[in-house]
C-alpha positions as CSV (number, residue, x, y, z in Angstrom):
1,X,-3.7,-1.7,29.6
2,X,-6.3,-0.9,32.2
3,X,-9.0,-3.2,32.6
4,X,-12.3,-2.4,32.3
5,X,-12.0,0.8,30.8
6,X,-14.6,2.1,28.0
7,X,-13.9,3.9,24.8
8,X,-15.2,7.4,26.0
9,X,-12.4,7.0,28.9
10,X,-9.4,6.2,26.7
11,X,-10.9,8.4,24.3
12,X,-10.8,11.7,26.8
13,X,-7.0,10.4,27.3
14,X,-6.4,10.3,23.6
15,X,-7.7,14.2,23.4
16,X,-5.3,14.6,26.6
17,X,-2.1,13.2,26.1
18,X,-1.8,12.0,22.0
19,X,-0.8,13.9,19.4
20,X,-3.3,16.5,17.7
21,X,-1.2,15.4,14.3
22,X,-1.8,11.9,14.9
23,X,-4.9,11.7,12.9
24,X,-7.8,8.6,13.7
25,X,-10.2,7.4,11.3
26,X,-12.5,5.7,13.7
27,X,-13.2,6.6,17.4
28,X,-12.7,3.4,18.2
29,X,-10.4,0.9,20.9
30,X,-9.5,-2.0,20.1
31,X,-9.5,-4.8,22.9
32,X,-8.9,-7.7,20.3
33,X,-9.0,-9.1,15.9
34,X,-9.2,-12.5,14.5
35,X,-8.5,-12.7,10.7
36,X,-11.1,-10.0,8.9
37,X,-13.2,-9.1,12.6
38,X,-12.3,-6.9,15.7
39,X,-13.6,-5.9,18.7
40,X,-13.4,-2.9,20.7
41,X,-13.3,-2.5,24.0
42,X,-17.0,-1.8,24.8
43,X,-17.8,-5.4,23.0
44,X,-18.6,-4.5,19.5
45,X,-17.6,-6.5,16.4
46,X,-16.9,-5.4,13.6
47,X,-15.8,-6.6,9.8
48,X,-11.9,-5.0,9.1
49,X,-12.1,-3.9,5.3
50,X,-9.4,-1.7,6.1
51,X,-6.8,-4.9,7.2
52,X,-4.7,-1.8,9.2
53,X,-4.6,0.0,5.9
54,X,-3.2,-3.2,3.7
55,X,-1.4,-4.6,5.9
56,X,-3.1,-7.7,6.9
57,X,-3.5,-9.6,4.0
58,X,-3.2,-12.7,5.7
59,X,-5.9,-11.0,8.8
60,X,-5.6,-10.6,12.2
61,X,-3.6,-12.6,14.3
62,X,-2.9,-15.6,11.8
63,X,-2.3,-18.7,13.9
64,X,1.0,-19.4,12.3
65,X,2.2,-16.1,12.5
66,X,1.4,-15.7,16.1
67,X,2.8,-19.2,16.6
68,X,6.0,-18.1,14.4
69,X,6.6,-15.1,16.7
70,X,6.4,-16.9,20.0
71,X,8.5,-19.5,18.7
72,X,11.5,-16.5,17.9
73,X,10.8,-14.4,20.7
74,X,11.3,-17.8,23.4
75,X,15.5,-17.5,21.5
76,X,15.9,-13.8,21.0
77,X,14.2,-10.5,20.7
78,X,16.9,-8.8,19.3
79,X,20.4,-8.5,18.5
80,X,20.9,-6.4,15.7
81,X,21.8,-7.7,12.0
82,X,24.7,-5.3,11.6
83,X,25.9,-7.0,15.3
84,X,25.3,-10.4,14.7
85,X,23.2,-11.9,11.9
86,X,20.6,-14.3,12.5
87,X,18.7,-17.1,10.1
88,X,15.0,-15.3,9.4
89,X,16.4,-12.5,8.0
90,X,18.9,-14.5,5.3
91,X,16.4,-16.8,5.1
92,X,13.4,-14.0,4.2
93,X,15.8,-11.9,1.7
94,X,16.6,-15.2,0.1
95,X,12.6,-16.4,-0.5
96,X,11.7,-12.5,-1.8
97,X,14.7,-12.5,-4.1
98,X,13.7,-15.8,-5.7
99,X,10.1,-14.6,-6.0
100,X,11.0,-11.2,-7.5
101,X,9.7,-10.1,-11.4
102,X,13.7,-9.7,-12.4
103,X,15.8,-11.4,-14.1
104,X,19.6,-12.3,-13.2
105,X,20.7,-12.1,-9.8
106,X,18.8,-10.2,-7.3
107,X,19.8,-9.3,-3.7
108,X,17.9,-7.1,-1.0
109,X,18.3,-5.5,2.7
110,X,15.5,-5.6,5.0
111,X,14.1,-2.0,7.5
112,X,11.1,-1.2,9.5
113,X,9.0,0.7,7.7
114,X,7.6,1.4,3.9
115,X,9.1,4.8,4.5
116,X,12.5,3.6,5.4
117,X,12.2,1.5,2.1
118,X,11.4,3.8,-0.3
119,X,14.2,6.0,1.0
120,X,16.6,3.4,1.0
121,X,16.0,2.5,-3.0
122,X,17.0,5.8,-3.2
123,X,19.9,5.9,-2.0
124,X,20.8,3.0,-3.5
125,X,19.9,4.5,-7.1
126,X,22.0,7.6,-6.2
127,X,25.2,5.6,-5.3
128,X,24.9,3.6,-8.3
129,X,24.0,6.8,-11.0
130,X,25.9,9.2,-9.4
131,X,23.0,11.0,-10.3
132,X,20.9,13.8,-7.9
133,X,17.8,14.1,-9.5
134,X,14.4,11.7,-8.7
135,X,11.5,12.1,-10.5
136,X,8.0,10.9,-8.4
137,X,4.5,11.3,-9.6
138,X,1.5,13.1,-8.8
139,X,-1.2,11.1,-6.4
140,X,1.7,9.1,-4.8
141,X,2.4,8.6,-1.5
142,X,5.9,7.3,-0.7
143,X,6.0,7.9,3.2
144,X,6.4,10.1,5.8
145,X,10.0,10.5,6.4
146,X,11.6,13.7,5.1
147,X,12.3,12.3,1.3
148,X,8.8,10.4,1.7
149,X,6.6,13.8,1.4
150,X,9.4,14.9,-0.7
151,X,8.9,12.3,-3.3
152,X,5.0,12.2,-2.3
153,X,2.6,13.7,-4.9
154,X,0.2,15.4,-2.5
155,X,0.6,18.4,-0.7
156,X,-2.1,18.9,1.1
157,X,-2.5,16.9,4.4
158,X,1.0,15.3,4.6
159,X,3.1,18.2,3.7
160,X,1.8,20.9,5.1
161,X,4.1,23.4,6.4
162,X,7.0,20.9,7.1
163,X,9.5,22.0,4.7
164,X,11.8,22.8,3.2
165,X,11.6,19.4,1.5
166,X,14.4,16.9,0.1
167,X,16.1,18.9,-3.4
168,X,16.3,17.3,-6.6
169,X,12.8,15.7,-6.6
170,X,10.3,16.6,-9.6
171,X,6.8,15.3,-10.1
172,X,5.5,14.6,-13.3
173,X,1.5,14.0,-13.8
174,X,0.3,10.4,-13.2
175,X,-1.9,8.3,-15.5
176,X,-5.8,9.4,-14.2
177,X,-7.9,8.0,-16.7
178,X,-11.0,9.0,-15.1
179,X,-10.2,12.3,-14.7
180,X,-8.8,12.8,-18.4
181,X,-5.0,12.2,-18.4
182,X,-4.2,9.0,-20.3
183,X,-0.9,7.3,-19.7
184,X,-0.1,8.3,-23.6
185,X,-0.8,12.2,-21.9
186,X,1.6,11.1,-18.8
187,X,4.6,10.0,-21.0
188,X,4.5,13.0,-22.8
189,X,4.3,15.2,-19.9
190,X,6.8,13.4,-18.4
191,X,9.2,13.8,-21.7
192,X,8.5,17.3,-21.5
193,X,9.5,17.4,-18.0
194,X,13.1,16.1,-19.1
195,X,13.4,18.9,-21.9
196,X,12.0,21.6,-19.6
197,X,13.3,21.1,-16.0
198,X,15.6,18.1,-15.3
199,X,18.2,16.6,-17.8
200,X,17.8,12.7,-18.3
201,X,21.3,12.3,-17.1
202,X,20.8,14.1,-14.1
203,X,18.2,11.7,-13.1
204,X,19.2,8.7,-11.1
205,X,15.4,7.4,-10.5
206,X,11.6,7.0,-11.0
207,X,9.8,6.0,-8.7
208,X,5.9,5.0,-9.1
209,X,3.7,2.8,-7.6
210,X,2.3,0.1,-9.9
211,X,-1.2,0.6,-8.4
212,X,-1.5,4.0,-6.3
213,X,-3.0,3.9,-2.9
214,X,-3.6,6.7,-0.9
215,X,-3.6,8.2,-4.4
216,X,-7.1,6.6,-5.2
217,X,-6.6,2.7,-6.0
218,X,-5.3,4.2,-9.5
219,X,-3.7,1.0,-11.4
220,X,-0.7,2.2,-14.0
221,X,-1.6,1.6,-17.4
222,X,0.3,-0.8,-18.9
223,X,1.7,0.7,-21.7
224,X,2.9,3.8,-19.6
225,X,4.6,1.3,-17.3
226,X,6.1,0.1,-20.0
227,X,7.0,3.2,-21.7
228,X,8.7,4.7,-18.2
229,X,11.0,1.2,-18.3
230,X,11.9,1.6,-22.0
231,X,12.8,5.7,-20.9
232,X,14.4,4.3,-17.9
233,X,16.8,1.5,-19.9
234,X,17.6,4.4,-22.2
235,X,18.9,7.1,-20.5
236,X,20.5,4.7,-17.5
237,X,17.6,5.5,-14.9
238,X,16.8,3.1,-12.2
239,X,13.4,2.3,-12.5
240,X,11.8,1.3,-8.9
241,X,8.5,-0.3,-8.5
242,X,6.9,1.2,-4.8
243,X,4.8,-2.0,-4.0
244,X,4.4,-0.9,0.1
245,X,0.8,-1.2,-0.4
246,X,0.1,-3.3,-3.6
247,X,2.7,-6.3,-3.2
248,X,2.7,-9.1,-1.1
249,X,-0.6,-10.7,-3.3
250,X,-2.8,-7.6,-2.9
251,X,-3.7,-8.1,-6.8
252,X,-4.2,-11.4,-6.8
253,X,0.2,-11.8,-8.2
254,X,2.7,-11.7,-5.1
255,X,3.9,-8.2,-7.0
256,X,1.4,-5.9,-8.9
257,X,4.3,-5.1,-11.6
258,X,4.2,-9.0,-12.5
259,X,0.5,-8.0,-14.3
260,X,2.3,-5.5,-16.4
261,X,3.0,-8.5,-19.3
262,X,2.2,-9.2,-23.2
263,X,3.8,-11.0,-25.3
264,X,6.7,-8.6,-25.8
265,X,7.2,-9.7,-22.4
266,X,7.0,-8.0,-18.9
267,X,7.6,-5.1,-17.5
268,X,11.0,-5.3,-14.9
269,X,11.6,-2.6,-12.1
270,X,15.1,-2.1,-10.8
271,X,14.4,-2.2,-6.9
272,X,11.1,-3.1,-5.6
273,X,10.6,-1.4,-2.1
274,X,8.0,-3.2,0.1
275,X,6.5,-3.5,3.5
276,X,2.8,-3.9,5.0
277,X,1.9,-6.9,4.8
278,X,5.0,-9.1,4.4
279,X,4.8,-9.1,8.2
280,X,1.3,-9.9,8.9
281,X,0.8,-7.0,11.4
282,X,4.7,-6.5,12.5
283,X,6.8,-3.8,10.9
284,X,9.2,-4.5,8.2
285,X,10.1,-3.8,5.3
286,X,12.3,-4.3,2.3
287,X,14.7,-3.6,-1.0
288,X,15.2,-6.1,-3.8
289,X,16.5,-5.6,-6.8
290,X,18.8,-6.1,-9.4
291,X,22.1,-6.6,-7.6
292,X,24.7,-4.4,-8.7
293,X,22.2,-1.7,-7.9
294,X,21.6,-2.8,-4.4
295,X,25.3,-3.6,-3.7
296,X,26.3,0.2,-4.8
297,X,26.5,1.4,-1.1
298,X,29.6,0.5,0.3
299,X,29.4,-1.1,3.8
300,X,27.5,0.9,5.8
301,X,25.6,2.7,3.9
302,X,22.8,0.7,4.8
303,X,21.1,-0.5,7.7
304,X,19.2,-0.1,11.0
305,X,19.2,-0.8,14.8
306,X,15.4,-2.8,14.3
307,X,15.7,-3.3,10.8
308,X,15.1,-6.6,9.9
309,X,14.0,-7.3,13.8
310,X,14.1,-11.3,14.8
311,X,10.4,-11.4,15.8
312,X,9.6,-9.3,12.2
313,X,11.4,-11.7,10.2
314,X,10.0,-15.0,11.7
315,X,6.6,-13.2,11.1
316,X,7.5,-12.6,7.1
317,X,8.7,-16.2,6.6
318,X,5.3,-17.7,8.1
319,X,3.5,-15.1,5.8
320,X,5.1,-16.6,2.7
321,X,4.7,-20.2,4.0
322,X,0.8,-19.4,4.3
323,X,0.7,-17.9,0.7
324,X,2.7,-21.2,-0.6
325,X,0.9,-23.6,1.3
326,X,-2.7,-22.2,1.0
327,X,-2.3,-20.8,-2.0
328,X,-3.3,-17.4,-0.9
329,X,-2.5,-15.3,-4.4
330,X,-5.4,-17.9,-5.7
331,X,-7.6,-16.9,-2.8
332,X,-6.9,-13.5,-3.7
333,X,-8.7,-13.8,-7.6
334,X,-11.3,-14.8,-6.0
335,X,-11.7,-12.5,-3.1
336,X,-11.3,-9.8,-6.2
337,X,-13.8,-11.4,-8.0
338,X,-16.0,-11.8,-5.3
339,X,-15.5,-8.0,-4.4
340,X,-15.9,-6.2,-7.9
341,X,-18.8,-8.2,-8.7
342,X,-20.6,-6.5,-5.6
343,X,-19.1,-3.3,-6.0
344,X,-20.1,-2.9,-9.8
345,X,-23.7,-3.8,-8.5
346,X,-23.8,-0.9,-6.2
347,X,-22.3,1.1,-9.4
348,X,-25.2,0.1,-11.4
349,X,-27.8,1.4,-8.4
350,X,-25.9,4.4,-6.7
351,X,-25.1,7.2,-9.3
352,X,-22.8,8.8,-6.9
353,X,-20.5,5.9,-8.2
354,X,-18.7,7.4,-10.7
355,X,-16.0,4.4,-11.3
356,X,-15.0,1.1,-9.7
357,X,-11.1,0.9,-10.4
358,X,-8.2,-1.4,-9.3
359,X,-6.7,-5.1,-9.6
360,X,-7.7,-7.8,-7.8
361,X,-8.7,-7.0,-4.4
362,X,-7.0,-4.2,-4.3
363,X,-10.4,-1.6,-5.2
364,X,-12.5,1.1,-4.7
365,X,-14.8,2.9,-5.7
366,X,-14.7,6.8,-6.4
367,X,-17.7,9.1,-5.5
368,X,-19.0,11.9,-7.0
369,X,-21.4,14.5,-6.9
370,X,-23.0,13.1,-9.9
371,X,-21.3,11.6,-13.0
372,X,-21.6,14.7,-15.7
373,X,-19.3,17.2,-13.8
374,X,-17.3,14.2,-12.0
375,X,-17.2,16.7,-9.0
376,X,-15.4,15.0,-5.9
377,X,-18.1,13.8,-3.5
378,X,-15.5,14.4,-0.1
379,X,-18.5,14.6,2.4
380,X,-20.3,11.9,1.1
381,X,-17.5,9.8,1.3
382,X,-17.1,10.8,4.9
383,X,-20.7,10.3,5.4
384,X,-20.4,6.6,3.8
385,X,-17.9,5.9,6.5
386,X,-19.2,7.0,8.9
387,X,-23.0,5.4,8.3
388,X,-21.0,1.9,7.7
389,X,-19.0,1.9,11.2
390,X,-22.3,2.5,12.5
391,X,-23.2,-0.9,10.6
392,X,-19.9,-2.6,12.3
393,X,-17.9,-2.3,8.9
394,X,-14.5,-0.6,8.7
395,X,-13.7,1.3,5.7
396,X,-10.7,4.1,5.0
397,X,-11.0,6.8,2.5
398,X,-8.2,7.6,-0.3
399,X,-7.2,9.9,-3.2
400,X,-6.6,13.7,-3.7
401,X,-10.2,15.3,-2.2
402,X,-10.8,12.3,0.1
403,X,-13.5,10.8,-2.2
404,X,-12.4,7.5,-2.6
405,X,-13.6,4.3,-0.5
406,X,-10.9,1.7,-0.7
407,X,-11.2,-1.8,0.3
408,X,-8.2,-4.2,1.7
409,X,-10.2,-7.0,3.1
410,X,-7.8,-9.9,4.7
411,X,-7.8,-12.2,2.0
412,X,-8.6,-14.7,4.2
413,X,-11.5,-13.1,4.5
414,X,-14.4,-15.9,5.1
415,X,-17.1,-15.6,1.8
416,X,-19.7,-15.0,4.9
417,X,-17.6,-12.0,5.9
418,X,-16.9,-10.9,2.1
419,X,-20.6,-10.9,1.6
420,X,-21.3,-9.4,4.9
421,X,-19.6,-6.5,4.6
422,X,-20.4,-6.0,1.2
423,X,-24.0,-5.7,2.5
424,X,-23.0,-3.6,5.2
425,X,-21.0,-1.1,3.0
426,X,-24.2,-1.0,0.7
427,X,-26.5,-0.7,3.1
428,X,-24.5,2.8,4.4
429,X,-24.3,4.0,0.8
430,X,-28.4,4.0,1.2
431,X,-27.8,5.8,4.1
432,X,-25.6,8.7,3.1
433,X,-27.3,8.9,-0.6
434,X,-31.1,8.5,0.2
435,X,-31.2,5.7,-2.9
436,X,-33.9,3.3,-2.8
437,X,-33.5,-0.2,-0.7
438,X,-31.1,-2.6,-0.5
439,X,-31.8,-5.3,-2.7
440,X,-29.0,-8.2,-1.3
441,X,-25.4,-8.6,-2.1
């Protein structure tokens, strides 16, 4: 990097040489980050309740991660696992498998990215139906990969005119409570969708995420989870729980699924594909799952040159030694707790709130033009964003019109920077609403 150089420099180079379809949500350069703060290159500071979009739940530059990674990278970089294996990544497949919401035995491969793991539960659910057919839902993202916008719910912005797109995917409509479709209403479209377009025994997966996240922070209702694993278990459908962006203690359990539970018991997925933040800032990613499912490919079926990199893997096993020994899912309750009790305030001041939504500290809040017609507030979302980076807070929008203001905090987050930002995020809802005065956080 060159030294001295100021944002308006790299930024004229960024205009210059990047990628018009690489899109940025701050104008901003990093220079450096330490757990929920960065800097940029011109010396401002900044509180992260973006995390690298949920991918730093145990923040920036964790001393035990960073130590973890020099510690690898002083043996090897790299020698790929298909070449010659290497402890981290036995070691890292072994700890998630243990920790994963299934019963019997469960086995897993590791990748690079959340797109590389979704598509890889796929193909694993293919070899073992048989089957063609994979049923997504609307409001998903899965990834960006060829069967990622296939299986992804949302056409606009990451499809646009890059098909033709992966065959045999349907989408059925997603539970949206606010917006008037029940998880009762979603089974029975669903249902409907297997009388009226696919056959169940065509149908080798459903894939949903347990809490969507660029869908809107929209948290699966628990009876529709449980109604897509009984639908699953009866027409020999492997059911996969996408937890990318909601696992690795997001919800305050390591795996949102594991808060789908009454006392008939709890919800199992099939595969669990995951990624963000099981490497504290490095790319991986994953499949467990139920192991005759995952062992269906035959011997090299699977794989990668990086996947499951050295440095990567040393990075994931620090990241679950600092939720075992810090007990970070407990830090996560109360970072959630901490969180909704500041956001509901705002609710009860700002009508443009029209609902706080999500699990644990994994929330938002969607805005509105006002709370009769439910109208999508896009611009004023945009607006908040914008007024809070001028306050040194980070936020990232989400959902279908871009209306949602999500929140994925570190949670090791200090209280000081909880509250901070809390202030910081109300004080540019002021700003881009023109409601009365901040009265504390």
């Amino acid at each position: 990097m060159t030294q001295g150089r100021t944002t308006q420099e790299y930024l004229e180079d960024r205009q210059q040489y990047v990628a018009r379809g690489v899109s940025n949500g701050h104008a901003i350069i990093t220079a450096r980050a330490e757990n929920a703060r960065l800097w940029d290159v011109d010396g401002r500071e900044y509180i992260d309740f973006v995390g690298g979009i949920g991918v730093l739940n145990v923040g920036h530059n964790h001393p035990r991660v960073v130590a973890a990674i020099q510690q690898q990278a002083e043996l090897f970089l790299h020698t790929c696992f298909q070449v010659a294996m290497y402890p981290g990544y036995i070691d890292l497949i072994r700890r998630l498998s243990q920790r994963a919401p299934i019963t019997g035995a469960v086995k897993g491969a590791l990748f690079s990215t959340g797109a590389e793991a979704t598509e890889n539960a796929i193909k694993m659910a293919r070899s073992y139906t048989g089957r063609p057919a994979v049923i997504s839902f609307t409001h998903s993202f899965h990834g960006r990969t060829l069967m990622g916008m296939s299986l992804t719910g949302k056409a606009s912005y990451y499809k646009q005119n890059f098909g033709p797109f992966a065959p045999e995917v349907y989408h059925a409509p997603a539970p949206y409570a606010y917006r008037g479709v029940s998880g009762e209403q979603a089974l029975e479209r669903l249902h409907e969708l297997l009388r009226t377009t696919v056959d169940a025994s065509q149908v080798a997966a459903i894939i949903i995420e347990p809490v969507m996240g660029e869908g809107g922070f929209l948290p699966m209702p628990f009876d529709f989870l449980r109604g897509l694993r009984e639908l699953c278990t009866e027409h020999g459908i492997v059911f996969i729980a996408d937890e990318v962006q909601s696992g690795i203690g997001r919800t305050g359990k390591f795996f949102a699924i594991e808060h789908s539970t009454d006392e008939r018991g709890r919800v199992e997925p099939d595969l669990i594909p995951f990624a963000k933040s099981i490497g504290g800032g490095l790319p991986i990613s994953g499949v467990i799952g139920r192991a005759e499912i995952v062992d269906a490919p035959a011997p090299g079926g699977l794989g990668g040159t990086y996947a499951g990199n050295p440095l990567a893997c040393a990075a994931a096993n620090a990241v679950l030694d600092i939720f075992e020994q810090d007990d970070l899912l407990g830090r996560s309750v109360q970072v959630g707790t901490v969180l909704r009790a500041g956001l509901d305030r705002m609710a009860a001041r700002f009508p443009q709130i029209g609902e706080v939504r999500g699990l644990g500290a994994m929330l938002a809040l969607e805005l509105v033009e006002d709370r009769s017609s439910k109208t999508p507030a896009s611009a004023l979302a945009q607006k908040v964003v914008e007024a809070a980076r001028e306050r040194g807070l980070l936020l990232l929008k989400a959902g279908m019109y871009a209306s949602v203001i999500r929140v994925l905090v570190p949670l090791t987050a200090t209280d000081d920077d909880l509250r901070e930002g809390l202030a910081r995020l109300e004080a540019a809802l002021e700003v881009a609403t023109g409601v009365g005065e901040t009265v504390g956080v």
